[in-house]
TIMI-2910 file (N, C-alpha, C, CB; in pm, 1 decimal, decimal comma, always signed):
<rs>
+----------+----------+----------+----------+----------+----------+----------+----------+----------+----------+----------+----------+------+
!      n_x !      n_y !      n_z !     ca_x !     ca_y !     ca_z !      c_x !      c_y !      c_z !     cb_x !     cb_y !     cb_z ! resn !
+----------+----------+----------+----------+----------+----------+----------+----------+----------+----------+----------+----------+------+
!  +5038,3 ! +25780,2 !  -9140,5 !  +5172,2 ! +25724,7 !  -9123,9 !  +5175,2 ! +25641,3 !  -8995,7 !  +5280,0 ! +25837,9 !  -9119,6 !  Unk !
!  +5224,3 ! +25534,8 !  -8977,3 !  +5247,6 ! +25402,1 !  -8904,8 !  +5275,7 ! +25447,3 !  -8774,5 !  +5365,5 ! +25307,9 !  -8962,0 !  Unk !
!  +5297,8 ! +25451,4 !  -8662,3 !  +5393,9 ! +25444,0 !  -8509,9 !  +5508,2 ! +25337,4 !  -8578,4 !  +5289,0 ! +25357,6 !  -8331,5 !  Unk !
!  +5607,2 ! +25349,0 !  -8621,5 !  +5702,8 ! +25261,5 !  -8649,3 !  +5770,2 ! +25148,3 !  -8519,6 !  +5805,1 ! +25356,3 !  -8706,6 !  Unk !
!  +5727,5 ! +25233,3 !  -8411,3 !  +5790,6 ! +25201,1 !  -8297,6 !  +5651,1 ! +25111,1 !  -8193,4 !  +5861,8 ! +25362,1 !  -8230,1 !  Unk !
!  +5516,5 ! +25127,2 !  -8222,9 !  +5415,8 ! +25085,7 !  -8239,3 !  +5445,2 ! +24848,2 !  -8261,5 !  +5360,0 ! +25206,3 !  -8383,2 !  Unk !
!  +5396,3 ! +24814,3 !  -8102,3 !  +5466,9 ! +24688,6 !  -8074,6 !  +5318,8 ! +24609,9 !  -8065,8 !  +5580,9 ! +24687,3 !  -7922,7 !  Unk !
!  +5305,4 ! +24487,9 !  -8177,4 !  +5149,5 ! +24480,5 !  -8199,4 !  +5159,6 ! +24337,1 !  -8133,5 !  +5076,7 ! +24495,3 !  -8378,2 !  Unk !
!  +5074,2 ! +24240,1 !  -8081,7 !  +5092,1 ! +24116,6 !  -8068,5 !  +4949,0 ! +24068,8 !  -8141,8 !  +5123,3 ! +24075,7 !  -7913,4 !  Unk !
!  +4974,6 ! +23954,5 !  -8258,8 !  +4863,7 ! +23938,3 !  -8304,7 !  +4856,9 ! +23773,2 !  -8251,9 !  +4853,5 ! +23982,5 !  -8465,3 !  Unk !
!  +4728,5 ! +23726,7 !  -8226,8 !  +4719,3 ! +23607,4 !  -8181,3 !  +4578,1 ! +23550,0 !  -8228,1 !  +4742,7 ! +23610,6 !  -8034,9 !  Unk !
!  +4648,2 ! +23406,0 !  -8271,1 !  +4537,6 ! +23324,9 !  -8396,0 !  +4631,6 ! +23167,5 !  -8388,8 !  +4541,8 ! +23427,6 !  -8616,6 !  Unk !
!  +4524,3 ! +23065,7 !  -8321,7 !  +4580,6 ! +22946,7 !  -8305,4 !  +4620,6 ! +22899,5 !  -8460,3 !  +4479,2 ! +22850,0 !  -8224,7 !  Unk !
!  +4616,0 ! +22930,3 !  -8559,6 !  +4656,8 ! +22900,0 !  -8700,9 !  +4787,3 ! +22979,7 !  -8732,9 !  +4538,1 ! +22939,5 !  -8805,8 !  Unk !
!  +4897,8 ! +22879,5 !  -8772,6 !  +4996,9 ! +22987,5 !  -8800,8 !  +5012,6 ! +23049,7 !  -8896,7 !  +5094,9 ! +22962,3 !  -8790,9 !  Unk !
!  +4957,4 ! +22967,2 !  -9037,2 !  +4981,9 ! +23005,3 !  -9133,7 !  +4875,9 ! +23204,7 !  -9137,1 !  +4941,7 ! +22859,2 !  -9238,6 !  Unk !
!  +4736,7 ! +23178,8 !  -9057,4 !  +4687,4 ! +23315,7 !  -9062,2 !  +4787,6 ! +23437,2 !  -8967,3 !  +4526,1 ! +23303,2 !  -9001,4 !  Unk !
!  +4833,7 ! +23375,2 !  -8888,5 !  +4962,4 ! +23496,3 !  -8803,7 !  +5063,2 ! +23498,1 !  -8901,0 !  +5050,5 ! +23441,5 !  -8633,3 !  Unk !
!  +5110,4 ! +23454,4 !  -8981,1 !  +5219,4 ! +23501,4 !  -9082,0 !  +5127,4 ! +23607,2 !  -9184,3 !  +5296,8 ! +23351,7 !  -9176,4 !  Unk !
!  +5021,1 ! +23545,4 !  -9250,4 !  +4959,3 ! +23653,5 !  -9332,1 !  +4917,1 ! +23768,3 !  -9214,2 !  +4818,1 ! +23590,4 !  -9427,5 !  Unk !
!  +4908,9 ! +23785,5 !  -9112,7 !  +4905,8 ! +23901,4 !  -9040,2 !  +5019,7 ! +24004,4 !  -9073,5 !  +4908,5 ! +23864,0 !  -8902,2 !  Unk !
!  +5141,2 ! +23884,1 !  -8994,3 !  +5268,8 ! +23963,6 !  -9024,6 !  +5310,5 ! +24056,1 !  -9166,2 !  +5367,9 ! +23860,8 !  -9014,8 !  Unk !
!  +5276,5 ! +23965,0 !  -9272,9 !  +5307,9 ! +24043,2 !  -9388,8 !  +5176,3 ! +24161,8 !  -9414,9 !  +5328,6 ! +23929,7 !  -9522,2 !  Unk !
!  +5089,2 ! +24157,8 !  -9330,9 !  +4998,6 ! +24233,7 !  -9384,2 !  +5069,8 ! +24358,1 !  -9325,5 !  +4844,2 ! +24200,6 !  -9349,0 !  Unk !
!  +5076,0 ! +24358,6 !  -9181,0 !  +5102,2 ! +24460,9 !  -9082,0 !  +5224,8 ! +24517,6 !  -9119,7 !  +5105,9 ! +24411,9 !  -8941,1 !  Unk !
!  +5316,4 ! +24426,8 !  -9195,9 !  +5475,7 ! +24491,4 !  -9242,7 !  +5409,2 ! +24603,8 !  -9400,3 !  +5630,7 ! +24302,8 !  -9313,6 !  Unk !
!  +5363,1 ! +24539,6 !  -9442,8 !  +5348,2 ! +24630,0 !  -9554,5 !  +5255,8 ! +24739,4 !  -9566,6 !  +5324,8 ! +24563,1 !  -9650,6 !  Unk !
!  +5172,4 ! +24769,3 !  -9421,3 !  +5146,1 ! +24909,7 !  -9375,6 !  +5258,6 ! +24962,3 !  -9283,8 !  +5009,2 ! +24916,9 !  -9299,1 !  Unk !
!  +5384,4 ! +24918,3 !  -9283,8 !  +5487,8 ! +24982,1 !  -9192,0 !  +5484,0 ! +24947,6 !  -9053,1 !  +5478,6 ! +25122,8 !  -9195,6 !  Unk !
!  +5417,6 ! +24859,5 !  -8996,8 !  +5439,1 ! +24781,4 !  -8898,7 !  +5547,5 ! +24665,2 !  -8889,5 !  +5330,5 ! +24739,0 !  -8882,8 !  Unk !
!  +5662,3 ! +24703,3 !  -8818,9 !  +5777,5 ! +24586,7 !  -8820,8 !  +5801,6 ! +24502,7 !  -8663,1 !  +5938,0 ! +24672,1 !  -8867,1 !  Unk !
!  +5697,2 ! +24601,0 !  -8571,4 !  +5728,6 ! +24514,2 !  -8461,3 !  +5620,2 ! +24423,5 !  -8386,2 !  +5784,9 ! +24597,3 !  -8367,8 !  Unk !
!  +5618,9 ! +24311,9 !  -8490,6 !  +5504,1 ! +24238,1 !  -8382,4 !  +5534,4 ! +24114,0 !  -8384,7 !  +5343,3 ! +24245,6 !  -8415,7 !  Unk !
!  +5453,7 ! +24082,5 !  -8231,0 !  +5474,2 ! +23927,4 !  -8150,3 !  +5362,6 ! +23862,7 !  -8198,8 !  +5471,9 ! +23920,9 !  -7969,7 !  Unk !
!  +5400,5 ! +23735,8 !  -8151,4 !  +5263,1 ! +23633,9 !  -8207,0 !  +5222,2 ! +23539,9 !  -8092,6 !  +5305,4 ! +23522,0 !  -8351,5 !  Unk !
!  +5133,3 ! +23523,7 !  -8099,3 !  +5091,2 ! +23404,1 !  -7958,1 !  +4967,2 ! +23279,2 !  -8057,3 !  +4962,3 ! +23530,0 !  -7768,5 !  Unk !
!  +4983,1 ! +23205,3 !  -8005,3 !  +4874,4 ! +23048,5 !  -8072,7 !  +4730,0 ! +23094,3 !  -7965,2 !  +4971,0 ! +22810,0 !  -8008,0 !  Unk !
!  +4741,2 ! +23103,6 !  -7871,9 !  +4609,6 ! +23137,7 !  -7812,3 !  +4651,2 ! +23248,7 !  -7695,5 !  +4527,7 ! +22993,1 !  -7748,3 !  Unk !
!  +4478,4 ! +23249,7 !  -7623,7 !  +4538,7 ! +23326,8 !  -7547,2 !  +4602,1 ! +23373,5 !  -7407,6 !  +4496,8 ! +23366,1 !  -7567,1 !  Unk !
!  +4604,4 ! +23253,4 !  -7353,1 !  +4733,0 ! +23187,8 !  -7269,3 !  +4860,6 ! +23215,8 !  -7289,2 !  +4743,1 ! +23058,1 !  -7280,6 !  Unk !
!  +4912,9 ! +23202,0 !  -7410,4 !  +5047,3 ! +23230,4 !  -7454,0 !  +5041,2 ! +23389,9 !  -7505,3 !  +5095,0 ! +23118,6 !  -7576,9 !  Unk !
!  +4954,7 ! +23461,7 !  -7515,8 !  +4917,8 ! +23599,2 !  -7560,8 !  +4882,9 ! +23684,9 !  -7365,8 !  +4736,9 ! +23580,0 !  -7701,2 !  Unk !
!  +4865,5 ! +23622,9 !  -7307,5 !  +4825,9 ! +23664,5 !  -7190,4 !  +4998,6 ! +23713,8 !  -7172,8 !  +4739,4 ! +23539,4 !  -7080,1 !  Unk !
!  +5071,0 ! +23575,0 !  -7138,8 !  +5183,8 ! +23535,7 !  -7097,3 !  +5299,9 ! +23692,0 !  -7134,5 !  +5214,4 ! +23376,4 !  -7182,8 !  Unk !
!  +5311,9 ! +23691,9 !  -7277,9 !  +5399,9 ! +23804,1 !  -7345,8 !  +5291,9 ! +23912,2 !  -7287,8 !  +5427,6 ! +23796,4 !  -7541,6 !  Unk !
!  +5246,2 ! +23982,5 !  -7253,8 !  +5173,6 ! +24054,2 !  -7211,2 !  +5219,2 ! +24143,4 !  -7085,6 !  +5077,5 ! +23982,3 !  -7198,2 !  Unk !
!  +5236,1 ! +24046,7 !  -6985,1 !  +5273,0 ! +24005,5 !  -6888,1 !  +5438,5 ! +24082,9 !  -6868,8 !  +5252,9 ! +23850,8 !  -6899,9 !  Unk !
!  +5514,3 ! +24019,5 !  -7023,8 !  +5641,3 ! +24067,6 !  -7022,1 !  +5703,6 ! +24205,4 !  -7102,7 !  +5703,6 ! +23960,1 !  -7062,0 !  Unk !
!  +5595,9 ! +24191,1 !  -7184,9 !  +5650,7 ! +24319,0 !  -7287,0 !  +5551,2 ! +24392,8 !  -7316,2 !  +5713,6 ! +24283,2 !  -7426,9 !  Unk !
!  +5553,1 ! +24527,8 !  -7345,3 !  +5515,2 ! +24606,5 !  -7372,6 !  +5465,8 ! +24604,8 !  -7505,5 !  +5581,7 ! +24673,8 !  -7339,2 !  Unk !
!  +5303,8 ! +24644,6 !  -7539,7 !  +5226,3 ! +24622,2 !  -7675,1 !  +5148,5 ! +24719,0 !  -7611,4 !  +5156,2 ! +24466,9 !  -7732,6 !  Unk !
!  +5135,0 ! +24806,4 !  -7745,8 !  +5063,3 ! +24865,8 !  -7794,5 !  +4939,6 ! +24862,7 !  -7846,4 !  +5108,3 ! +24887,8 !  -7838,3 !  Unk !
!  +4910,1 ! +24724,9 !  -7922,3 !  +4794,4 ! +24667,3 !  -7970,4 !  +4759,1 ! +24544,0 !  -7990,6 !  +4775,4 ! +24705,0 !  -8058,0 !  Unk !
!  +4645,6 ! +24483,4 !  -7928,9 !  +4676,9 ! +24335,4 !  -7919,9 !  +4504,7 ! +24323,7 !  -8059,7 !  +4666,6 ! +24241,2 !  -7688,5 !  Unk !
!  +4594,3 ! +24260,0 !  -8184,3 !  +4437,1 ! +24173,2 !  -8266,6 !  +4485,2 ! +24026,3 !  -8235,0 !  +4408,3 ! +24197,4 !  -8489,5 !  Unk !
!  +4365,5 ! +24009,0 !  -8245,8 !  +4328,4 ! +23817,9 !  -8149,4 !  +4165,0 ! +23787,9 !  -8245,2 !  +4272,3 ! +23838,0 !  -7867,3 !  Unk !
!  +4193,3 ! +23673,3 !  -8282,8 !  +4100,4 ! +23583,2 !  -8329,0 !  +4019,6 ! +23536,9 !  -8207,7 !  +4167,5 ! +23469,6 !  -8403,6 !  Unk !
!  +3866,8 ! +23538,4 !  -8248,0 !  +3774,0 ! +23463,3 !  -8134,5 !  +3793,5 ! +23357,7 !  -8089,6 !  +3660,5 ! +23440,5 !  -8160,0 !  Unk !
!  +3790,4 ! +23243,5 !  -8207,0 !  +3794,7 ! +23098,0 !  -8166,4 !  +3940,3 ! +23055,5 !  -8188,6 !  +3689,5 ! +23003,4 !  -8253,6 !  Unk !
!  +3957,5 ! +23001,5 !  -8047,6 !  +4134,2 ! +22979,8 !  -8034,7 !  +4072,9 ! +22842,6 !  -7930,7 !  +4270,6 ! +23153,3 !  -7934,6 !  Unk !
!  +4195,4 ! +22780,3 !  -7896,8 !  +4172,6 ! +22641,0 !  -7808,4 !  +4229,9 ! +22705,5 !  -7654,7 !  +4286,7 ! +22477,0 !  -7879,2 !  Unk !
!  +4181,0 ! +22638,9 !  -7549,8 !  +4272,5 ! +22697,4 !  -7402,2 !  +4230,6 ! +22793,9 !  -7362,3 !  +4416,6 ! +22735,7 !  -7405,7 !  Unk !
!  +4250,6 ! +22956,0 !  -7443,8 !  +4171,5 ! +23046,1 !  -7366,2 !  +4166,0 ! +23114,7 !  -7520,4 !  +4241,6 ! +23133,8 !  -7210,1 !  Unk !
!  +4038,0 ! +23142,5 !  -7508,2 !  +3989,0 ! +23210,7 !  -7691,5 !  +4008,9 ! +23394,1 !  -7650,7 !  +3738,3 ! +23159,8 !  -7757,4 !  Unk !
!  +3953,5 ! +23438,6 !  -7807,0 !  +3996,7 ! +23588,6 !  -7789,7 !  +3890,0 ! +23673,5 !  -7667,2 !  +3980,3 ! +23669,5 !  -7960,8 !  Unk !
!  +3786,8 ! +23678,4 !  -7661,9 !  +3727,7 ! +23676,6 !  -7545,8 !  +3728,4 ! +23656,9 !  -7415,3 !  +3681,7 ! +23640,8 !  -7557,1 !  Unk !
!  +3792,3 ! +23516,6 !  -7403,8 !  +3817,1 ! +23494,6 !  -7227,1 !  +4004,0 ! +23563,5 !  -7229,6 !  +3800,8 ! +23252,0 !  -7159,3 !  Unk !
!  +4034,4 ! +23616,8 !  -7353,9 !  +4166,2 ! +23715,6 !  -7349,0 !  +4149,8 ! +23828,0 !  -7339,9 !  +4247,9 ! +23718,4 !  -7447,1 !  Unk !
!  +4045,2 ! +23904,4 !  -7386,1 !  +3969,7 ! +24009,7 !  -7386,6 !  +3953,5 ! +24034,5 !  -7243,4 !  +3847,6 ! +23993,1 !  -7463,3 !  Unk !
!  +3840,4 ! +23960,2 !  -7168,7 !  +3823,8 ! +24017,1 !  -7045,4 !  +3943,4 ! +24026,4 !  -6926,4 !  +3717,0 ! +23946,9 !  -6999,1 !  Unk !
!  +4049,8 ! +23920,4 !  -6979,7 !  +4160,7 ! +23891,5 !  -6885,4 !  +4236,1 ! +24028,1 !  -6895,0 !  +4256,4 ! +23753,6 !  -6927,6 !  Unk !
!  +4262,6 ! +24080,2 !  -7012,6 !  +4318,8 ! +24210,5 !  -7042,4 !  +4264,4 ! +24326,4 !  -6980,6 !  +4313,1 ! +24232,7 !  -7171,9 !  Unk !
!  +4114,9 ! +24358,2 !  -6978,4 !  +4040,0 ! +24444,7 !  -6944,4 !  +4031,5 ! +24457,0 !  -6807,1 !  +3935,3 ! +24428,9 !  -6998,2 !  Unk !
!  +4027,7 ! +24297,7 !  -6672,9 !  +4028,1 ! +24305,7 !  -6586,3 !  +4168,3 ! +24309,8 !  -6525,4 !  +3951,7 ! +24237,4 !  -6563,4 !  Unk !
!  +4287,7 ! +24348,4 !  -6596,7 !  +4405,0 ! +24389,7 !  -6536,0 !  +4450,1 ! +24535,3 !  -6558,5 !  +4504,2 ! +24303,2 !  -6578,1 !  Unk !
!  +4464,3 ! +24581,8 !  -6443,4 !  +4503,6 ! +24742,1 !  -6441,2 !  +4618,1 ! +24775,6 !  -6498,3 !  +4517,6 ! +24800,6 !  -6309,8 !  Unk !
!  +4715,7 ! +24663,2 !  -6517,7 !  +4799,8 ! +24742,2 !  -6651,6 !  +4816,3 ! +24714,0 !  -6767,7 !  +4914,3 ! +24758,3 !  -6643,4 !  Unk !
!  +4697,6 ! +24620,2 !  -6844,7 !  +4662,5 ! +24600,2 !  -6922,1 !  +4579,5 ! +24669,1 !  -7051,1 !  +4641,4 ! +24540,7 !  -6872,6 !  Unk !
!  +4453,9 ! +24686,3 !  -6906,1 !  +4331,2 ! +24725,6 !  -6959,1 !  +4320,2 ! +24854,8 !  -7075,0 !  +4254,1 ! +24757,5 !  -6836,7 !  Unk !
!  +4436,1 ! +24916,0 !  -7102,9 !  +4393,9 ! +25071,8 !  -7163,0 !  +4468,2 ! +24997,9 !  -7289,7 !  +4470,8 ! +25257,4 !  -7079,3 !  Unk !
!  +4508,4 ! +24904,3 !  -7319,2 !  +4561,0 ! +24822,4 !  -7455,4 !  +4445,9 ! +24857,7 !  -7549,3 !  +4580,3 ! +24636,8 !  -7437,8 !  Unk !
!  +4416,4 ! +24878,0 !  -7662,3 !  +4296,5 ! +24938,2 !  -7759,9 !  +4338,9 ! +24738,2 !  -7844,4 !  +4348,9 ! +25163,7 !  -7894,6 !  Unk !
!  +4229,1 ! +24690,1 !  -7829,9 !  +4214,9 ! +24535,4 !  -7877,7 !  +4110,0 ! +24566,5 !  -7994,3 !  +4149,8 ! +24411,1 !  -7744,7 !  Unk !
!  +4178,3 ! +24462,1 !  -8089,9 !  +4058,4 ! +24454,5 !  -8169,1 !  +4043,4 ! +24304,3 !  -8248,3 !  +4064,1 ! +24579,8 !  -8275,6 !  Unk !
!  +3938,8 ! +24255,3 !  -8274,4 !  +3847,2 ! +24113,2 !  -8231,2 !  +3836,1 ! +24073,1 !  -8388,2 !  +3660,9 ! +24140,8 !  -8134,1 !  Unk !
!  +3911,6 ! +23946,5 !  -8444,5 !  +3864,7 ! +23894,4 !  -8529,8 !  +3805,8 ! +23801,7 !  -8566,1 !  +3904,9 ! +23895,5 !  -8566,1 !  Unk !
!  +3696,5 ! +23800,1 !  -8653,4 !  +3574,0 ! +23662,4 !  -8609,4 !  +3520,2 ! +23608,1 !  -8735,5 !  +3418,4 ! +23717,3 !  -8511,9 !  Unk !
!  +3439,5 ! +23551,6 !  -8752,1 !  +3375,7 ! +23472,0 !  -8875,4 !  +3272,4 ! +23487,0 !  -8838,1 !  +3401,9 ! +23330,5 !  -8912,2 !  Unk !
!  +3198,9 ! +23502,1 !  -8687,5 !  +3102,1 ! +23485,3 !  -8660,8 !  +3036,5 ! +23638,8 !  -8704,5 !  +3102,2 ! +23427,6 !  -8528,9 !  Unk !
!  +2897,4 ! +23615,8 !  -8677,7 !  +2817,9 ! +23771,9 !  -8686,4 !  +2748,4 ! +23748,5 !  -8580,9 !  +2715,5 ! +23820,9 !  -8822,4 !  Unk !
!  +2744,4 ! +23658,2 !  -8487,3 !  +2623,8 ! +23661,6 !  -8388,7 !  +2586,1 ! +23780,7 !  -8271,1 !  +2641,8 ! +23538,2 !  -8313,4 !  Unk !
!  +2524,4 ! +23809,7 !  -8320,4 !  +2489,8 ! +23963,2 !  -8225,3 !  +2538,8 ! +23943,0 !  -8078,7 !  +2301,3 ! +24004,7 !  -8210,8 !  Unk !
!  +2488,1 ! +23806,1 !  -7975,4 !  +2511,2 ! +23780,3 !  -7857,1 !  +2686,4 ! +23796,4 !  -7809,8 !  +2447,7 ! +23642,5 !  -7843,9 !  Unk !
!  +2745,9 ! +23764,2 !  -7929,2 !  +2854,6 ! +23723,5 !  -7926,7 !  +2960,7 ! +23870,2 !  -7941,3 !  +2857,7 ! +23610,4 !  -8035,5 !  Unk !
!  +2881,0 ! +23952,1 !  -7995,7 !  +2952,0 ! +24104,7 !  -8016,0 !  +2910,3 ! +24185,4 !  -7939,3 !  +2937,1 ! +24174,6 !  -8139,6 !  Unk !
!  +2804,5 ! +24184,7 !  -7853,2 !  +2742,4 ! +24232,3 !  -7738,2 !  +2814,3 ! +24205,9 !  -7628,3 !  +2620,1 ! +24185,6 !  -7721,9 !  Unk !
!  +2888,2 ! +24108,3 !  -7598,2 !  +2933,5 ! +24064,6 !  -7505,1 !  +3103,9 ! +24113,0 !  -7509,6 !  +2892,1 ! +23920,1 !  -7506,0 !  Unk !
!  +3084,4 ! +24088,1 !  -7633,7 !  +3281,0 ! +24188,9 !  -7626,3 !  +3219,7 ! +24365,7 !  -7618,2 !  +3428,7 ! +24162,5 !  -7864,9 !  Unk !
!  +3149,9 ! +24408,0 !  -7703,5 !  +3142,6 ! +24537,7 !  -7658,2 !  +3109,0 ! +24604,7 !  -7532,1 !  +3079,0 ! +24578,6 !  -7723,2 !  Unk !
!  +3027,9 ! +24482,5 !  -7423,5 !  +3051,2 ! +24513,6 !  -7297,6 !  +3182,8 ! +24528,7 !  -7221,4 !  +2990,6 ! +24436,9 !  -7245,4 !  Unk !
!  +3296,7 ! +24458,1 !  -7257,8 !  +3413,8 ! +24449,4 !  -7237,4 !  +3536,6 ! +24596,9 !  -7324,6 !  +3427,1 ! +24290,4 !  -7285,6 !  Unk !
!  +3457,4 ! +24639,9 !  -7386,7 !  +3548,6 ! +24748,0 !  -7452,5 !  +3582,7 ! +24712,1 !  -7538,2 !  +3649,6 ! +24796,4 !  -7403,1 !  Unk !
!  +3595,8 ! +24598,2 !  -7615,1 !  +3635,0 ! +24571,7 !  -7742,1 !  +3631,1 ! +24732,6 !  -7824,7 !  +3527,5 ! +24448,0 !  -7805,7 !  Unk !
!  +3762,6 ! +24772,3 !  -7902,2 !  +3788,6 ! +24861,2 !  -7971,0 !  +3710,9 ! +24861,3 !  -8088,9 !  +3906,6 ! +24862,7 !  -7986,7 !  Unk !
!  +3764,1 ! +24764,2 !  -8147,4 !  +3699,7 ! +24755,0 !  -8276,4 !  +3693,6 ! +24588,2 !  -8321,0 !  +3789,4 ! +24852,1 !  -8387,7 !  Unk !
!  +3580,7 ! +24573,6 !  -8406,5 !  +3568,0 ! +24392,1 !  -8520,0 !  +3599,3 ! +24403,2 !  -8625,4 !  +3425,1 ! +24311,4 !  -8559,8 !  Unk !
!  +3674,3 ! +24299,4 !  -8685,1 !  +3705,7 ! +24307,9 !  -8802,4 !  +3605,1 ! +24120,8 !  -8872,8 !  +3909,3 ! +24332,1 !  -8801,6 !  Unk !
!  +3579,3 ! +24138,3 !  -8947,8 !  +3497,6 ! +23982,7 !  -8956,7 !  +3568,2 ! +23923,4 !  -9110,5 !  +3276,6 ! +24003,3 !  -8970,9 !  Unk !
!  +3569,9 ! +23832,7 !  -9110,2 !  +3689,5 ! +23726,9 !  -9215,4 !  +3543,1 ! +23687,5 !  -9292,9 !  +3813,0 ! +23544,5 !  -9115,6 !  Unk !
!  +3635,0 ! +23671,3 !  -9415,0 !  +3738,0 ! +23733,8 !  -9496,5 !  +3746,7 ! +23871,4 !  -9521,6 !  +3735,6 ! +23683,9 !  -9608,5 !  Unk !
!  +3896,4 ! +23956,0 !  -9450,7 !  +3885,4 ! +24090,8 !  -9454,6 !  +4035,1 ! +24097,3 !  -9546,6 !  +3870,4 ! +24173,0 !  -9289,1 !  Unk !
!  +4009,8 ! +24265,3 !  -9586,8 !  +4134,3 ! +24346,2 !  -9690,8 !  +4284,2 ! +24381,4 !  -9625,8 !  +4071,9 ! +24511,2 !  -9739,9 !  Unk !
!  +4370,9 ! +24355,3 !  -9650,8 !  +4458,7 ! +24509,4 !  -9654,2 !  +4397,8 ! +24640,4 !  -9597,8 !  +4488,2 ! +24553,8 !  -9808,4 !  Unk !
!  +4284,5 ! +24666,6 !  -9684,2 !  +4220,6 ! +24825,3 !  -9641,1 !  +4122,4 ! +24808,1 !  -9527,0 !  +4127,6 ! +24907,0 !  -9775,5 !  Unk !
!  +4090,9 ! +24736,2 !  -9504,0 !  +4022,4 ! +24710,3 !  -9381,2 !  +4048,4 ! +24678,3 !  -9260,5 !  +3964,7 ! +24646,0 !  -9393,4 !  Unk !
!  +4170,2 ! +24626,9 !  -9286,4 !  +4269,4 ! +24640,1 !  -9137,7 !  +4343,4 ! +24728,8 !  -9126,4 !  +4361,7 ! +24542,0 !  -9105,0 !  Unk !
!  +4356,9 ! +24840,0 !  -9207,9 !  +4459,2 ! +24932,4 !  -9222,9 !  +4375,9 ! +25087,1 !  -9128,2 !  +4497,8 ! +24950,5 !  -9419,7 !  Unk !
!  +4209,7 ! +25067,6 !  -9209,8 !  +4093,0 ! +25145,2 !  -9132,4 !  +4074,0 ! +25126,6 !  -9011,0 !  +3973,6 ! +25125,3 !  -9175,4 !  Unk !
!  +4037,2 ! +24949,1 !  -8932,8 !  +4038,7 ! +24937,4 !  -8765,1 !  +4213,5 ! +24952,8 !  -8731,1 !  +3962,4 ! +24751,9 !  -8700,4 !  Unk !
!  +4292,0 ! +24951,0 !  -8778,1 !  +4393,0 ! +25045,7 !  -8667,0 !  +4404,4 ! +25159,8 !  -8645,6 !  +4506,1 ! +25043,0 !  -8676,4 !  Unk !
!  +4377,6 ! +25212,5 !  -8729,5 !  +4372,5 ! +25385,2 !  -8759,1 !  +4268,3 ! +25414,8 !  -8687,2 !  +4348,4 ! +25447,3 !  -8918,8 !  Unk !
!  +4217,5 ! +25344,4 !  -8701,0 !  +4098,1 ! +25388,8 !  -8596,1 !  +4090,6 ! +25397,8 !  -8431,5 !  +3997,3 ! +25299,3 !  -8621,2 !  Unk !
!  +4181,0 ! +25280,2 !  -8397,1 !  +4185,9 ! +25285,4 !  -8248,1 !  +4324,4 ! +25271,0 !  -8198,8 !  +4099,9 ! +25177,2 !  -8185,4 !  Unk !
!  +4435,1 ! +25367,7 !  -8268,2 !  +4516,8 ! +25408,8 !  -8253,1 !  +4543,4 ! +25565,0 !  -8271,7 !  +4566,9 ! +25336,6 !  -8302,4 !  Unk !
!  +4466,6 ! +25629,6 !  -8352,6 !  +4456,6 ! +25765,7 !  -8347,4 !  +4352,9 ! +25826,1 !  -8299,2 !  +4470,5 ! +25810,7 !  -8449,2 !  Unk !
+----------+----------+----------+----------+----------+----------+----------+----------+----------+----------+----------+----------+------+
</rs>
């Protein structure tokens, strides 16, 4: 069962993929989440409101999910946020380098309903 109260910010320079977020995350019972285009503007709400869980796409323009990743990790009231990393890529260098950073969990595109439903559950309970 969901945290109903559970405040997600998902961030993906494509809008049309942050709306299919939204409806994904509403129809596992998630109703409260923010959206950011990169992660500059995902830093920013951060900054102001309170989240629970930040998913962020790798390749974004300005500051990608990674150079958001470490920005999160190297702030002390950030850092205990449970992030999790969505990518196209598989490059080992490239997942090595977030799992040095704590990355929670990857999810890699094209992913399910049930597969995003598994990495939250996962690093939320």
């Amino acid at each position: 069962m969901p945290n109903q109260n559970m405040e997600i910010l998902v961030v993906d320079d494509v809008s049309s993929l942050r709306t299919i977020m939204r409806v994904l995350l509403r129809k596992m019972g998630y109703d409260r989440v923010s959206e950011a285009a990169n992660g500059s503007d995902a830093f920013e709400i951060l900054r102001k409101k309170k989240i629970d869980l930040i998913i962020s796409d790798w390749n974004m323009p300005e500051m990608n999910g990674y150079e958001l990743l470490k920005s999160v990790r190297e702030d002390s009231d950030l850092s205990d946020i449970p992030f999790i990393m969505i990518t196209a890529e598989t490059c080992g260098s490239k997942v090595a380098m977030a799992l040095q950073l704590k990355v929670n969990q990857f999810i890699l595109k094209p992913f399910s309903l049930q597969v995003l439903e598994e990495k939250i559950n996962m690093v939320v309970h």
